[in-house]
Structure formats: structure tokens, C-alpha cells
PAMARKOL-362963 format. One line per field, with one value per residue (C-alpha): x, y, z; residue number from 1; residue in three letters. Coordinates in steps of 0.05 Angstrom, whole numbers, m for minus. Last residue first. Layout:
<pts>
X	c(X_...)
Y	c(Y_...)
Z	c(Z_...)
k	c(NUM_...)
r	c(ALA_...)
</pts>
This chain:
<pts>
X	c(m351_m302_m322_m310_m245_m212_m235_m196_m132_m133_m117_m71_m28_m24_m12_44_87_80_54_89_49_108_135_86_85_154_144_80_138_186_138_105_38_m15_m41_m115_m147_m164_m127_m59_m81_m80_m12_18_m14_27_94_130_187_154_150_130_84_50_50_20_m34_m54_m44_m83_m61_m133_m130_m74_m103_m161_m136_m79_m137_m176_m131_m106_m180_m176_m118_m145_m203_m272)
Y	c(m315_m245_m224_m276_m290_m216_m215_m295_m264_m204_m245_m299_m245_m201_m264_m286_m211_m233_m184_m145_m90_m44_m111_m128_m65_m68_m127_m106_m49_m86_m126_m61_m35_m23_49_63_15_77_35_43_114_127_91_135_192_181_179_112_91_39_66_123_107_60_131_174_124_121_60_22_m51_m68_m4_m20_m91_m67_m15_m60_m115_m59_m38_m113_m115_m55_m67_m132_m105_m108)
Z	c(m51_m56_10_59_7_18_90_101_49_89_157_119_100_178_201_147_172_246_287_347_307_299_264_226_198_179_152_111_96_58_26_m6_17_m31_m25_m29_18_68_120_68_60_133_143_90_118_187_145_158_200_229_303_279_231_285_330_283_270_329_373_422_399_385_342_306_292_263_221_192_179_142_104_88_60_22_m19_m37_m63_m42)
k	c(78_77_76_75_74_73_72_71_70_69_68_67_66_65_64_63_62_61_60_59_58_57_56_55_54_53_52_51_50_49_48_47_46_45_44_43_42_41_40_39_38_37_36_35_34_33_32_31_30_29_28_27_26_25_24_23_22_21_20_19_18_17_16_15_14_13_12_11_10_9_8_7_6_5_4_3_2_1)
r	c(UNK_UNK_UNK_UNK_UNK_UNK_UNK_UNK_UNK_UNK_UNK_UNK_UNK_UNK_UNK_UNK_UNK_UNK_UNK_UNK_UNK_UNK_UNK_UNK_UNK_UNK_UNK_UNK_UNK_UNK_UNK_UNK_UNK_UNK_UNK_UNK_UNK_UNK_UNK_UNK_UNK_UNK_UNK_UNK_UNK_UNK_UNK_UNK_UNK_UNK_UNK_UNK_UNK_UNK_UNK_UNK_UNK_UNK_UNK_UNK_UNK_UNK_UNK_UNK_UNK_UNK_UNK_UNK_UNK_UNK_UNK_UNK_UNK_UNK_UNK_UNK_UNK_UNK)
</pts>
């Protein structure tokens, strides 16, 4: 698994656990709805600017959302 893909699926999970399409995280990000699904998809690597945008849609903070893919990225790297 690549990095990519682990925050992809942490942005996925936590969306979801916040009851939120994707249309409406991208809106409240300011981000196209297809950007969102690529970035779940693992094919898009998110900037810093928008992991904190993210973050914030998600009532996240920015590290959290970090030190949650680095934990997948590591379960599945060892």
C-alpha cells in the first residue's frame, strides 16, 4: 500500500463517520467532488494546503489525519 492510499482511506473513513458525501466535504472545502474521490481512490496526493483544508471540513486536526495514515501506512508496510 502506498502512502497515497492509506490517507485515502483515512479521508474515506472519517467522511463517512462524519455522514458526509463526498459532494458535500468538497463543498465545504472548496474542492471539486472528483477530487475528493480520487484522493479516497489513493490516486491523487493531497497538497498541505488542502490536508488542512480537509481537516478542517472534517472538524479534524491536520496532525490526526497524519498520524492516522502513517499507523495504516506502517500496519501494512511491516
Amino acid at each position: 500500500m502506498e502512502v497515497e492510499q492509506a490517507f485515502g482511506k483515512i479521508l474515506r473513513k472519517i467522511r463517512m463517520e462524519n455522514s458526509l458525501s463526498q459532494e458535500e466535504l468538497a463543498y465545504i472545502c472548496g474542492l471539486d467532488r472528483t477530487y475528493i474521490s480520487l484522493m479516497e481512490r489513493g490516486k491523487r496526493k493531497p497538497t498541505i494546503n488542502t490536508i488542512f483544508e480537509l481537516a478542517k471540513g472534517l472538524d479534524e486536526r491536520p496532525s490526526d489525519l497524519i498520524s492516522l495514515t502513517e499507523e495504516l501506512f506502517n500496519l501494512n508496510v511491516d
